[in-house]
mmJSON file of the N, C-alpha and C atoms, coordinates in Angstrom:
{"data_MODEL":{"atom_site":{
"group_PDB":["ATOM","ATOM","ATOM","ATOM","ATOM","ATOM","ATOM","ATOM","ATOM","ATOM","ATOM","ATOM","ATOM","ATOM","ATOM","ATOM","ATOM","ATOM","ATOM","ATOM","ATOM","ATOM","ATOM","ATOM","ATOM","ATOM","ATOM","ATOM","ATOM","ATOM","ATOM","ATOM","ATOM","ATOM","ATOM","ATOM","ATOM","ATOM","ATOM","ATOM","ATOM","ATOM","ATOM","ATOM","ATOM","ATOM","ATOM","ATOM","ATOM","ATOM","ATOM","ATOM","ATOM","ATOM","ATOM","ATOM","ATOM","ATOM","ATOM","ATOM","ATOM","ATOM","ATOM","ATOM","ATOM","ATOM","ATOM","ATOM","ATOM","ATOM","ATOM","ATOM","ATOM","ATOM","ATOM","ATOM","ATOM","ATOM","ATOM","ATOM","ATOM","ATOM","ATOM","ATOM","ATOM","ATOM","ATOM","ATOM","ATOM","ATOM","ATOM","ATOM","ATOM","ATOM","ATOM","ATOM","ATOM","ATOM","ATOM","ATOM","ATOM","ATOM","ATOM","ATOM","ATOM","ATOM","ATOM","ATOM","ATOM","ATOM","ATOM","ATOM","ATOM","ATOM","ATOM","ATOM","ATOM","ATOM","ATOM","ATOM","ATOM","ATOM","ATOM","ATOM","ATOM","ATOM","ATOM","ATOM","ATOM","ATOM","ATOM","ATOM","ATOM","ATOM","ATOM","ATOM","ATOM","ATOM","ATOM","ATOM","ATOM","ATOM","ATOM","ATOM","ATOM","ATOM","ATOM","ATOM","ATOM","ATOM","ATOM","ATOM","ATOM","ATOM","ATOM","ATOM","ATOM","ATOM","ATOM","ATOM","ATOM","ATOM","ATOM","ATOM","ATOM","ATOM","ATOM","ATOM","ATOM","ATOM","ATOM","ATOM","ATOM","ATOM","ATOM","ATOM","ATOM","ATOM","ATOM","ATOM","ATOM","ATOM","ATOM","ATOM","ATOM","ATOM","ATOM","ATOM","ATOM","ATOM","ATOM","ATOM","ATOM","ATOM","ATOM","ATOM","ATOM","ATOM","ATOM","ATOM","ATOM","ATOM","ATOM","ATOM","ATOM","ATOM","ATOM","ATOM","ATOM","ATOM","ATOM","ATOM","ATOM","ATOM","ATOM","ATOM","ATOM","ATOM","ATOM","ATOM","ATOM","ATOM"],
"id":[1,2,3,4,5,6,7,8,9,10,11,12,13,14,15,16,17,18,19,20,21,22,23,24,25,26,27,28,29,30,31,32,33,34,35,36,37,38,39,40,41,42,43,44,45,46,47,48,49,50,51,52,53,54,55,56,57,58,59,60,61,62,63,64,65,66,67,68,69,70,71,72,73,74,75,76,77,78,79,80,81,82,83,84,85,86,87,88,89,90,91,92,93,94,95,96,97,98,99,100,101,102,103,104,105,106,107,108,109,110,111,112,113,114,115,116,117,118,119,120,121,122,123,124,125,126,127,128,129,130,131,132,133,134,135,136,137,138,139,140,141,142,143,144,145,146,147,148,149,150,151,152,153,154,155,156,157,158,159,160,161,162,163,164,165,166,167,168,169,170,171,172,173,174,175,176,177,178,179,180,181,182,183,184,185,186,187,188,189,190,191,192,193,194,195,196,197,198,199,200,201,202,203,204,205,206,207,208,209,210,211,212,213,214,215,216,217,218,219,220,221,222],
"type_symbol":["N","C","C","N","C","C","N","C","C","N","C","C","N","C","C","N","C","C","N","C","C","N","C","C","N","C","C","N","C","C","N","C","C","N","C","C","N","C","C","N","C","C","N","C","C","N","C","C","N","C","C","N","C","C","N","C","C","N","C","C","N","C","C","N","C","C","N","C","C","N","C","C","N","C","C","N","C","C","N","C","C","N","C","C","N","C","C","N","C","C","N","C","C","N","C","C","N","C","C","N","C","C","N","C","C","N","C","C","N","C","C","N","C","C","N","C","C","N","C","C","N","C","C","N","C","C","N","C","C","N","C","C","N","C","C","N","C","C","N","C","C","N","C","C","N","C","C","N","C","C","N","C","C","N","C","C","N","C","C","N","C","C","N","C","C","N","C","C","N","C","C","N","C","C","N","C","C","N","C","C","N","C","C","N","C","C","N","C","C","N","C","C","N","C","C","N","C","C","N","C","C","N","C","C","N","C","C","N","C","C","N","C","C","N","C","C","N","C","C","N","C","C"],
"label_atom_id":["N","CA","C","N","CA","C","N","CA","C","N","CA","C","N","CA","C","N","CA","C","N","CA","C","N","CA","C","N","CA","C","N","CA","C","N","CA","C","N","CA","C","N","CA","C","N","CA","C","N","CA","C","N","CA","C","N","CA","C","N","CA","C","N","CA","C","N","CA","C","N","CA","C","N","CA","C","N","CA","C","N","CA","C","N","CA","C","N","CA","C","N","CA","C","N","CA","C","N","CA","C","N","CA","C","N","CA","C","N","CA","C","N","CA","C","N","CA","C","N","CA","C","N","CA","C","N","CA","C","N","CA","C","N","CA","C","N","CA","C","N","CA","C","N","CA","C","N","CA","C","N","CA","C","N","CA","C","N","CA","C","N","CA","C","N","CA","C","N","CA","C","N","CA","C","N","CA","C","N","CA","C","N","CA","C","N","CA","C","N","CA","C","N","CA","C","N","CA","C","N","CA","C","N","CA","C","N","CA","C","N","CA","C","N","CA","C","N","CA","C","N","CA","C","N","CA","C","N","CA","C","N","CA","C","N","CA","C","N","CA","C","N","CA","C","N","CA","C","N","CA","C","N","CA","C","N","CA","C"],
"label_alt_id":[null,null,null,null,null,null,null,null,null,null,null,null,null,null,null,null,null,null,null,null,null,null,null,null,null,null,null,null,null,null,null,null,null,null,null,null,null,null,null,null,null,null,null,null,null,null,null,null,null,null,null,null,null,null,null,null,null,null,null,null,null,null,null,null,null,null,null,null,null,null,null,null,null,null,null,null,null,null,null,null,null,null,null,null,null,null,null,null,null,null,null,null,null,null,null,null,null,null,null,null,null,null,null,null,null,null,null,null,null,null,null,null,null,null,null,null,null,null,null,null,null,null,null,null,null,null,null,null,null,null,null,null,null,null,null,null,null,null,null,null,null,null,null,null,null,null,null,null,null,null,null,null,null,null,null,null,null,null,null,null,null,null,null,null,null,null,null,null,null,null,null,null,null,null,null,null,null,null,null,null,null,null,null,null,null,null,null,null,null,null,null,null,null,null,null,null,null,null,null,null,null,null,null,null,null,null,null,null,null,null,null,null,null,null,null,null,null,null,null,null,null,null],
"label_comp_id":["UNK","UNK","UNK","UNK","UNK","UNK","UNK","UNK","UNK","UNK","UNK","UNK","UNK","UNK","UNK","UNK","UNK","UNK","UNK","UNK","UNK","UNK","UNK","UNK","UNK","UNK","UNK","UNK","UNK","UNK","UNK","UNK","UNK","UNK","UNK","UNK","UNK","UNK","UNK","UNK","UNK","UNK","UNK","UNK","UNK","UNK","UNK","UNK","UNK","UNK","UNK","UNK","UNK","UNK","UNK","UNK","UNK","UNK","UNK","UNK","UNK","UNK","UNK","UNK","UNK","UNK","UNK","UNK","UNK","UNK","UNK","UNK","UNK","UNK","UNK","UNK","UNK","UNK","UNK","UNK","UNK","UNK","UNK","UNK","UNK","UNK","UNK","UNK","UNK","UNK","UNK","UNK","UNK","UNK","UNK","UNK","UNK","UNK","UNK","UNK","UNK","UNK","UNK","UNK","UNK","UNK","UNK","UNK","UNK","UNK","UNK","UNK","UNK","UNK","UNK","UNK","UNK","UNK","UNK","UNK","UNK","UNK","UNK","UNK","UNK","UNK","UNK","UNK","UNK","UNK","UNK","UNK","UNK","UNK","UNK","UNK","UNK","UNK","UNK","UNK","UNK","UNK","UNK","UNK","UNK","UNK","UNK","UNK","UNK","UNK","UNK","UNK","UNK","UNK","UNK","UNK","UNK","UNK","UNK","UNK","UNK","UNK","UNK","UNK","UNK","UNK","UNK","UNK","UNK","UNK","UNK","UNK","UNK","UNK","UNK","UNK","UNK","UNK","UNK","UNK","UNK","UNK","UNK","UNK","UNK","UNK","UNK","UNK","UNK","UNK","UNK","UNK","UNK","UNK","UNK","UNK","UNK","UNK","UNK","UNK","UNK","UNK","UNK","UNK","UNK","UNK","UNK","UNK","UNK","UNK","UNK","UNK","UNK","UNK","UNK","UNK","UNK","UNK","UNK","UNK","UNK","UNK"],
"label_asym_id":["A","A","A","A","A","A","A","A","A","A","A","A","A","A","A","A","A","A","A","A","A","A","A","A","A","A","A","A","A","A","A","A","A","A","A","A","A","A","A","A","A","A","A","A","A","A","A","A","A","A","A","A","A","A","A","A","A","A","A","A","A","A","A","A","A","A","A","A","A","A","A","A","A","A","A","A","A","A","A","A","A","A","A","A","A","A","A","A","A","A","A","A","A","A","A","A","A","A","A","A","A","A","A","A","A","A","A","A","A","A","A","A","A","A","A","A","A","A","A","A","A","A","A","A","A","A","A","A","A","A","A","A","A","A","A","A","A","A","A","A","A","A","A","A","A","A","A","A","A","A","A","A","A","A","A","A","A","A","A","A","A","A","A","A","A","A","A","A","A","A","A","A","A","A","A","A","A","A","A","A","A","A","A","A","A","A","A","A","A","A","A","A","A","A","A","A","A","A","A","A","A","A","A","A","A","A","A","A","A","A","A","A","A","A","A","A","A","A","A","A","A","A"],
"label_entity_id":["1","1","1","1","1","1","1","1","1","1","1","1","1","1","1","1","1","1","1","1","1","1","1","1","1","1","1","1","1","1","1","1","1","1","1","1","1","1","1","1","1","1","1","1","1","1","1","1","1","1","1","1","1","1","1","1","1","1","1","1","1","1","1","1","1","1","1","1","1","1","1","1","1","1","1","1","1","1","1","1","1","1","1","1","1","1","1","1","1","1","1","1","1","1","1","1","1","1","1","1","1","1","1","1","1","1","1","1","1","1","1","1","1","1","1","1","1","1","1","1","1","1","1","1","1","1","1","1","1","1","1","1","1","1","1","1","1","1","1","1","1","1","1","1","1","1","1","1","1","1","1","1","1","1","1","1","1","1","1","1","1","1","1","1","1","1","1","1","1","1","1","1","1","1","1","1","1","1","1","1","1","1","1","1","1","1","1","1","1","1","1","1","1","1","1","1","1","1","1","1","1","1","1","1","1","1","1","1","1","1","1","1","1","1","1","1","1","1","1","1","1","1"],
"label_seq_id":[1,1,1,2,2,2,3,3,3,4,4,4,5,5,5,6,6,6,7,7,7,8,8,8,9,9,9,10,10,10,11,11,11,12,12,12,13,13,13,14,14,14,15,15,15,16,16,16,17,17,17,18,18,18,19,19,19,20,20,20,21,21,21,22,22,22,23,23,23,24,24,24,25,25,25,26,26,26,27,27,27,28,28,28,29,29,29,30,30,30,31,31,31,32,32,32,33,33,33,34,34,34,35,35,35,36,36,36,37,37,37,38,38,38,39,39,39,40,40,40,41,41,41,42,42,42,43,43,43,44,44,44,45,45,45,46,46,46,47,47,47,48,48,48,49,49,49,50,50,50,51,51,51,52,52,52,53,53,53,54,54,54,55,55,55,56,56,56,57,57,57,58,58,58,59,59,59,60,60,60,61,61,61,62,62,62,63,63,63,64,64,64,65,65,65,66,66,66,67,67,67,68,68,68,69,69,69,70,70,70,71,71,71,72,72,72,73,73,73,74,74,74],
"pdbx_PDB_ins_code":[null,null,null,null,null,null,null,null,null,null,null,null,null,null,null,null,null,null,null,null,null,null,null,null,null,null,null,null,null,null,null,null,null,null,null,null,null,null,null,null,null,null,null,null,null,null,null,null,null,null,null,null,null,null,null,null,null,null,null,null,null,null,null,null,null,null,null,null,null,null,null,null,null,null,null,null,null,null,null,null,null,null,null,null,null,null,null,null,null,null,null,null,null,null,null,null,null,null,null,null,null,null,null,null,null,null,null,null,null,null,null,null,null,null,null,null,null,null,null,null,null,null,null,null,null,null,null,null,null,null,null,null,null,null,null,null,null,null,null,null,null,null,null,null,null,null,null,null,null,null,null,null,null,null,null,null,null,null,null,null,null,null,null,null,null,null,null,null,null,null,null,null,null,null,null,null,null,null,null,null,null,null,null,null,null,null,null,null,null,null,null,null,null,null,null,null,null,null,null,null,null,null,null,null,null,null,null,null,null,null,null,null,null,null,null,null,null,null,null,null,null,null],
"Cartn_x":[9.493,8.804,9.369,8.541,8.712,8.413,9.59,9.313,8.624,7.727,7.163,8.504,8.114,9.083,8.7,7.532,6.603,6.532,6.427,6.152,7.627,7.837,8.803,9.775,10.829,12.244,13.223,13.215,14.165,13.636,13.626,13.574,14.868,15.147,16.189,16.407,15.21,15.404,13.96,13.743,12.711,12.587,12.519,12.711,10.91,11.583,9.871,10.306,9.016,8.929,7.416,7.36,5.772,4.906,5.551,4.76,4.199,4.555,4.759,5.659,5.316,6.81,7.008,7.86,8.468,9.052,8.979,10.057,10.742,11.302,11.793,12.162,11.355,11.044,11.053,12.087,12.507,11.243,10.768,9.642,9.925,9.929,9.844,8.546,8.414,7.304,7.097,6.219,6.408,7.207,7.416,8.253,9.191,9.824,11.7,11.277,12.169,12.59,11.197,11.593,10.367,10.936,11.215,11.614,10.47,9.942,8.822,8.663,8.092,8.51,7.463,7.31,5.659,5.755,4.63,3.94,2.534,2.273,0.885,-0.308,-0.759,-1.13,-0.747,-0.037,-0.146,1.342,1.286,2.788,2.882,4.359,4.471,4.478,6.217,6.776,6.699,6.956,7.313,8.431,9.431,10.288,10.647,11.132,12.422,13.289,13.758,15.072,15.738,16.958,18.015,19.155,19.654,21.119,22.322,22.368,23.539,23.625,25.091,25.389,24.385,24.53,23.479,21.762,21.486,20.235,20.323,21.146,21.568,21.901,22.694,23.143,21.819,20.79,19.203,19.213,18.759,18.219,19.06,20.093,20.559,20.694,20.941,20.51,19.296,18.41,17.169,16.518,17.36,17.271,18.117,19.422,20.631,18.875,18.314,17.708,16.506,16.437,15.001,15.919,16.297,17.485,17.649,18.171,18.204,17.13,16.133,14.797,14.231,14.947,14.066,13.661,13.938,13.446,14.606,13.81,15.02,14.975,16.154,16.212,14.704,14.354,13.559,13.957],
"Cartn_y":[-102.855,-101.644,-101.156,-101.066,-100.095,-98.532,-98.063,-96.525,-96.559,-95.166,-95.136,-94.945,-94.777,-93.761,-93.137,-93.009,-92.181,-90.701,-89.678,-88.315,-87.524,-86.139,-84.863,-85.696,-85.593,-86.13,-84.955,-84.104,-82.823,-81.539,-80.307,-79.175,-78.264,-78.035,-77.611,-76.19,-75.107,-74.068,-73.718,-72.465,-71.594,-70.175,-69.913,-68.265,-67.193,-66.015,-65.391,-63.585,-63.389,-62.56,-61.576,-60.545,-59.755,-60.883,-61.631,-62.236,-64.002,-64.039,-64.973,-65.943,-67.365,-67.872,-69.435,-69.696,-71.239,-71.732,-72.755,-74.369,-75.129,-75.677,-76.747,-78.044,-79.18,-79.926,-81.307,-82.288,-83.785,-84.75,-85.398,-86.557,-87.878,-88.538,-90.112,-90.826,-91.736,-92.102,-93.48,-93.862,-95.368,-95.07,-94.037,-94.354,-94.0,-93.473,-93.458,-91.75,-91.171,-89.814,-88.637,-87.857,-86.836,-84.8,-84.184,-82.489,-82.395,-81.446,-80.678,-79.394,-77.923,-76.436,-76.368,-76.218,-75.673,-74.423,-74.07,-72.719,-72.979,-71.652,-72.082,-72.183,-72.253,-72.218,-73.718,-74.473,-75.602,-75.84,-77.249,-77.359,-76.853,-76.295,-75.779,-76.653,-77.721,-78.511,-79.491,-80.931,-82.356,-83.0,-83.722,-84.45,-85.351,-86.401,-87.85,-87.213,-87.193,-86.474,-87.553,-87.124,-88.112,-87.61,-87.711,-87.04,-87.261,-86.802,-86.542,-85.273,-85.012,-83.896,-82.973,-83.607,-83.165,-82.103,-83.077,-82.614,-81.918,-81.681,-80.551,-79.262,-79.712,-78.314,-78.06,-78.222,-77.952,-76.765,-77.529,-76.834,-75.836,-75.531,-74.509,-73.208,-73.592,-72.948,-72.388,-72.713,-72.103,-71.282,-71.745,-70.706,-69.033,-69.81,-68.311,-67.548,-68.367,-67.495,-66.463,-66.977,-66.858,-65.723,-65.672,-64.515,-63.242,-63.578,-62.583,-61.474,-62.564,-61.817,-61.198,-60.98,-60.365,-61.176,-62.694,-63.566,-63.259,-63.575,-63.545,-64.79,-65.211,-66.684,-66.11,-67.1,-67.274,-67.419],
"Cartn_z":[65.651,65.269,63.943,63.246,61.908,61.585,60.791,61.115,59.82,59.267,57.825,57.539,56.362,55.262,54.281,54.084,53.269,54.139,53.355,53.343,53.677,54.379,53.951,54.901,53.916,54.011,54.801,53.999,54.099,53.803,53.785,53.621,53.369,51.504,51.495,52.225,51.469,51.581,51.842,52.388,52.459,51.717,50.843,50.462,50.552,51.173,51.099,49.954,49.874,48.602,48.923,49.61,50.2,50.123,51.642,52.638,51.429,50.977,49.886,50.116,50.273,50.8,50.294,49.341,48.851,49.393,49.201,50.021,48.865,49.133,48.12,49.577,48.905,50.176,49.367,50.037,49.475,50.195,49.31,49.929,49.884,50.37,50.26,50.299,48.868,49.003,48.36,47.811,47.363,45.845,45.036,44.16,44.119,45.315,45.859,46.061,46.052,46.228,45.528,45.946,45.324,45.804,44.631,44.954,44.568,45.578,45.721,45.611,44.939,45.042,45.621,46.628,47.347,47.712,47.406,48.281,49.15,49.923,50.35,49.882,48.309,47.672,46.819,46.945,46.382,45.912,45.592,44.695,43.685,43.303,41.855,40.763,41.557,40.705,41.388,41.022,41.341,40.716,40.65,39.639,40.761,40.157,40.843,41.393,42.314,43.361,43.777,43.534,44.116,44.732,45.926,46.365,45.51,43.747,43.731,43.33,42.403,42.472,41.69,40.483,39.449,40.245,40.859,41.44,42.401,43.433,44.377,43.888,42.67,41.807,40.751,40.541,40.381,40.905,42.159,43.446,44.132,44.191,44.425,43.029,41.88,40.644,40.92,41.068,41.439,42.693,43.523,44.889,44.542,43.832,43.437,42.451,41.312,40.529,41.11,42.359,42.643,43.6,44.609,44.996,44.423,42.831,42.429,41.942,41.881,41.491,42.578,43.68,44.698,45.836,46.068,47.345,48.432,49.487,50.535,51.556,52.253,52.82,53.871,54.275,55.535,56.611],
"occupancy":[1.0,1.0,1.0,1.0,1.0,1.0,1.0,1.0,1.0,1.0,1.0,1.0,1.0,1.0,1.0,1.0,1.0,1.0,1.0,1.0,1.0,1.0,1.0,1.0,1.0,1.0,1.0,1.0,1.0,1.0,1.0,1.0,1.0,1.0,1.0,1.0,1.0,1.0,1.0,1.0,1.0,1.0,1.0,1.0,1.0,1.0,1.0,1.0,1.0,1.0,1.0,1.0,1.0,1.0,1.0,1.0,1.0,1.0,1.0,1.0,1.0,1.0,1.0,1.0,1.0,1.0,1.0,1.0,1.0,1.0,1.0,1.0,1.0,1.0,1.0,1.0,1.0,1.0,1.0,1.0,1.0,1.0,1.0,1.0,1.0,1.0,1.0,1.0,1.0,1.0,1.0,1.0,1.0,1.0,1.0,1.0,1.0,1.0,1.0,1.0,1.0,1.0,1.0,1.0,1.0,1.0,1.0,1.0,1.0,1.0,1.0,1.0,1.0,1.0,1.0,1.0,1.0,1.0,1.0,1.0,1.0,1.0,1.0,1.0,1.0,1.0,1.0,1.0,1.0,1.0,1.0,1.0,1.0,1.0,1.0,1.0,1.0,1.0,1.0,1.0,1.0,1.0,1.0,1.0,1.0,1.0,1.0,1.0,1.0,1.0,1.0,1.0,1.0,1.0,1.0,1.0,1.0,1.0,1.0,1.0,1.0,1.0,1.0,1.0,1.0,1.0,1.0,1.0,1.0,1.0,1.0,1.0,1.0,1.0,1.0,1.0,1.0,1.0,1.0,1.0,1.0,1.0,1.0,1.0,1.0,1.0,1.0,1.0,1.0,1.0,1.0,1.0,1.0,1.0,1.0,1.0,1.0,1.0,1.0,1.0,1.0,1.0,1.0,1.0,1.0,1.0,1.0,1.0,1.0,1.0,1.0,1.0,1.0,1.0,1.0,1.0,1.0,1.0,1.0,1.0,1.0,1.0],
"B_iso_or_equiv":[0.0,0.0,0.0,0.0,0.0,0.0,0.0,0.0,0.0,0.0,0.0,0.0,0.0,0.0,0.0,0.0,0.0,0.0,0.0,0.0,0.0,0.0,0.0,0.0,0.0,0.0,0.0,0.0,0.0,0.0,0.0,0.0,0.0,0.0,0.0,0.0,0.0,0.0,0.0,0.0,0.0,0.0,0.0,0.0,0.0,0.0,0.0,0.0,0.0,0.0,0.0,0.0,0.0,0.0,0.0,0.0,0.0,0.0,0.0,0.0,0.0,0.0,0.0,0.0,0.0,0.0,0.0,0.0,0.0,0.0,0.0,0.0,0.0,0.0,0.0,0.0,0.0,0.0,0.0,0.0,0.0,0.0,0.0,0.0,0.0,0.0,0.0,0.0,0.0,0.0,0.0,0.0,0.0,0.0,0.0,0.0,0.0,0.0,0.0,0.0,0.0,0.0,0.0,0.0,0.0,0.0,0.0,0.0,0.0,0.0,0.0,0.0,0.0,0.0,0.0,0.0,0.0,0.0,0.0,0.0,0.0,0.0,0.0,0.0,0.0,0.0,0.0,0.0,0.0,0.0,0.0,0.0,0.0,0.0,0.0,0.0,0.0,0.0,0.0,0.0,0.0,0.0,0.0,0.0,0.0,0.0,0.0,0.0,0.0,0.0,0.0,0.0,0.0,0.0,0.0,0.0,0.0,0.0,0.0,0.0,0.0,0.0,0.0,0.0,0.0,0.0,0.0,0.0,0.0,0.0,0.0,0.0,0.0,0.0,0.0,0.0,0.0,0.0,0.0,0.0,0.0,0.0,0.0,0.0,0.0,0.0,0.0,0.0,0.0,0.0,0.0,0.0,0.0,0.0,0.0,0.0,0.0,0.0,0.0,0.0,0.0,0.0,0.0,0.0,0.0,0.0,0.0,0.0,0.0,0.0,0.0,0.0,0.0,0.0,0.0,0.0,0.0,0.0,0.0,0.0,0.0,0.0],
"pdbx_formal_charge":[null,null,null,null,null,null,null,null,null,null,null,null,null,null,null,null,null,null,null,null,null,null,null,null,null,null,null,null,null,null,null,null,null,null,null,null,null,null,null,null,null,null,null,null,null,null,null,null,null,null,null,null,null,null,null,null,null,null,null,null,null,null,null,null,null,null,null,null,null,null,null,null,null,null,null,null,null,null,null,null,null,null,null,null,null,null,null,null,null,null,null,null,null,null,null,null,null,null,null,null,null,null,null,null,null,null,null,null,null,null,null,null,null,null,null,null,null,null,null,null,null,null,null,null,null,null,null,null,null,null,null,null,null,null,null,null,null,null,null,null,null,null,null,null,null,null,null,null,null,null,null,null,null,null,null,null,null,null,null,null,null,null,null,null,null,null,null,null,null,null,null,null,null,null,null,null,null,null,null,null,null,null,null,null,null,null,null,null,null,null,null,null,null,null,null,null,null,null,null,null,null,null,null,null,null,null,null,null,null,null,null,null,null,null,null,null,null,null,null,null,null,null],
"auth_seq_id":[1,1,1,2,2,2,3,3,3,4,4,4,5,5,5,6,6,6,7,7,7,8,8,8,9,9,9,10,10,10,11,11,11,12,12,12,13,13,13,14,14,14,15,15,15,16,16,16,17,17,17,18,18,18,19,19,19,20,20,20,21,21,21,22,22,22,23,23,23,24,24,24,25,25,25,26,26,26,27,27,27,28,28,28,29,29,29,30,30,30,31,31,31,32,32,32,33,33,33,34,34,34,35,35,35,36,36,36,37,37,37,38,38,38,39,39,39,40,40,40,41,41,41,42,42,42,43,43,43,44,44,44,45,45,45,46,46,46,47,47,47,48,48,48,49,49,49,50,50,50,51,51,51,52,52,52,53,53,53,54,54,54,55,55,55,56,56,56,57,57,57,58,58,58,59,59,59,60,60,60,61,61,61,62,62,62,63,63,63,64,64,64,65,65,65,66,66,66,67,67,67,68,68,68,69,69,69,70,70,70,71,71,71,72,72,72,73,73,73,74,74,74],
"auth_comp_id":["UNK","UNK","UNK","UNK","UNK","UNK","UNK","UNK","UNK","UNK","UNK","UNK","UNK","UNK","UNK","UNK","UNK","UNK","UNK","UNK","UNK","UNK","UNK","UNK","UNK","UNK","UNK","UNK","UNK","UNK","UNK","UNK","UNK","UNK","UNK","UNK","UNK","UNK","UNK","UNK","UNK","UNK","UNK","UNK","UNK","UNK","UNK","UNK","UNK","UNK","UNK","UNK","UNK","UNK","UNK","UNK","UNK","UNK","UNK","UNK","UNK","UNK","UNK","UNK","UNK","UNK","UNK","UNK","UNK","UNK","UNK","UNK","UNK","UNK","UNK","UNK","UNK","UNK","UNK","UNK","UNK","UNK","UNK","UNK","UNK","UNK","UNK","UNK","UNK","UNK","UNK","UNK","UNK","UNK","UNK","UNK","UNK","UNK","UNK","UNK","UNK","UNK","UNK","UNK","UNK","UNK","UNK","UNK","UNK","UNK","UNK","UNK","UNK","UNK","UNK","UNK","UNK","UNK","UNK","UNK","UNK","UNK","UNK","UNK","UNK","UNK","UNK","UNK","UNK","UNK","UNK","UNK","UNK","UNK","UNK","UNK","UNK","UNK","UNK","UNK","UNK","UNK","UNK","UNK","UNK","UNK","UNK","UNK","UNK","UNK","UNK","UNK","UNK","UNK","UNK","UNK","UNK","UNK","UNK","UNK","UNK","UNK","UNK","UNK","UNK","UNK","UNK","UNK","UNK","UNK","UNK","UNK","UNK","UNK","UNK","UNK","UNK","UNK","UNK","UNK","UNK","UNK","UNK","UNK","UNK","UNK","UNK","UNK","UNK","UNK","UNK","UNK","UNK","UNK","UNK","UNK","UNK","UNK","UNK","UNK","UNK","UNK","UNK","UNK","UNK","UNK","UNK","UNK","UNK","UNK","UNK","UNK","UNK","UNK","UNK","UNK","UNK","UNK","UNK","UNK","UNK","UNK"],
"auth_asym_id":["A","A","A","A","A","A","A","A","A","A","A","A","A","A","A","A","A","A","A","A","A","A","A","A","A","A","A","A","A","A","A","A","A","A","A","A","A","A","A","A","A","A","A","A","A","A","A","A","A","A","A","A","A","A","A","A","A","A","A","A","A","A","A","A","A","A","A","A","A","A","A","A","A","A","A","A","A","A","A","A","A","A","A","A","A","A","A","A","A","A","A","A","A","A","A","A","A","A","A","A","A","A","A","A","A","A","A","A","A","A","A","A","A","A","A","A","A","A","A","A","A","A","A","A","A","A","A","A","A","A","A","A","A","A","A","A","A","A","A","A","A","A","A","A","A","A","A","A","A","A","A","A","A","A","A","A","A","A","A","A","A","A","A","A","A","A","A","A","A","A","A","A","A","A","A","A","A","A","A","A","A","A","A","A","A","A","A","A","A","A","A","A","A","A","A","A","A","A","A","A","A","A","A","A","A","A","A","A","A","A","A","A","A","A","A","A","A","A","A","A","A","A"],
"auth_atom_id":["N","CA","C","N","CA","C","N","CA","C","N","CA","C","N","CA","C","N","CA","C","N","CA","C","N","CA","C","N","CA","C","N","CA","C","N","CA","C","N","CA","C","N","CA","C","N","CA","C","N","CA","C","N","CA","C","N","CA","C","N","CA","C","N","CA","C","N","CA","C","N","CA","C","N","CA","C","N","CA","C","N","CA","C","N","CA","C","N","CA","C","N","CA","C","N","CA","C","N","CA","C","N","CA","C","N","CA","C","N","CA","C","N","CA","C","N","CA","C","N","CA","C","N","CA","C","N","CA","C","N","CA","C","N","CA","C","N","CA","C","N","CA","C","N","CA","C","N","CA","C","N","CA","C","N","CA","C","N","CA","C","N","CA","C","N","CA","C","N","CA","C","N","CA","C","N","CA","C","N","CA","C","N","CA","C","N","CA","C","N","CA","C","N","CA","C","N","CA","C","N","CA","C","N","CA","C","N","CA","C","N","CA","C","N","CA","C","N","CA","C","N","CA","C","N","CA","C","N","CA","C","N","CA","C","N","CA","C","N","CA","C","N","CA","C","N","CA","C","N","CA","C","N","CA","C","N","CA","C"],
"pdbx_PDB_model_num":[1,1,1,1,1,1,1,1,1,1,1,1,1,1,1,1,1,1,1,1,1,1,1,1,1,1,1,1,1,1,1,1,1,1,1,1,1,1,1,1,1,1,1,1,1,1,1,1,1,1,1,1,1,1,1,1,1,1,1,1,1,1,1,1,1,1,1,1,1,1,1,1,1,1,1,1,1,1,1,1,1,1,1,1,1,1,1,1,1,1,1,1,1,1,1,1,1,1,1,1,1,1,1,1,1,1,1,1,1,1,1,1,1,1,1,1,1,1,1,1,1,1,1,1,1,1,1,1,1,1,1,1,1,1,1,1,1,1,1,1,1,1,1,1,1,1,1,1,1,1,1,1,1,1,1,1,1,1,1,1,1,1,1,1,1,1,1,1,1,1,1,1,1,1,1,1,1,1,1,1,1,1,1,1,1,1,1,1,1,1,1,1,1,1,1,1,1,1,1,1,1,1,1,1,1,1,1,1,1,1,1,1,1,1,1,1,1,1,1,1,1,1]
}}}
């Protein structure tokens, strides 16, 4: 038996903002890794994601920014 490995990998974070609410969500797909910024309204962003440091420290940079502007965890 084979498992896929295409589609949502991980879910870093959730933040909401008056009922408004982002993800930042890791994909696997046929061209390796995939960060995703979704809302319910569609994706924001897309780029190559990879578990190192560089790209974790992205993604948390951007949760602190989004924080300060007023989001709160989910």
């Amino acid at each position: 038996m084979t498992i896929p490995r295409d589609g949502r990998t991980s879910t870093l974070w959730n933040l909401i903002l008056n009922d408004n609410r982002v993800s930042c969500v890791v994909y696997h797909g046929p061209n390796g890794m995939e960060l995703r910024i979704e809302s319910a309204k569609g994706t924001i962003l897309t780029e190559p994601f990879d578990m190192q440091p560089r790209s974790m420290a992205r993604t948390r940079a951007l949760r602190k920014s989004l924080k300060r502007r007023g989001w709160k965890e989910e």
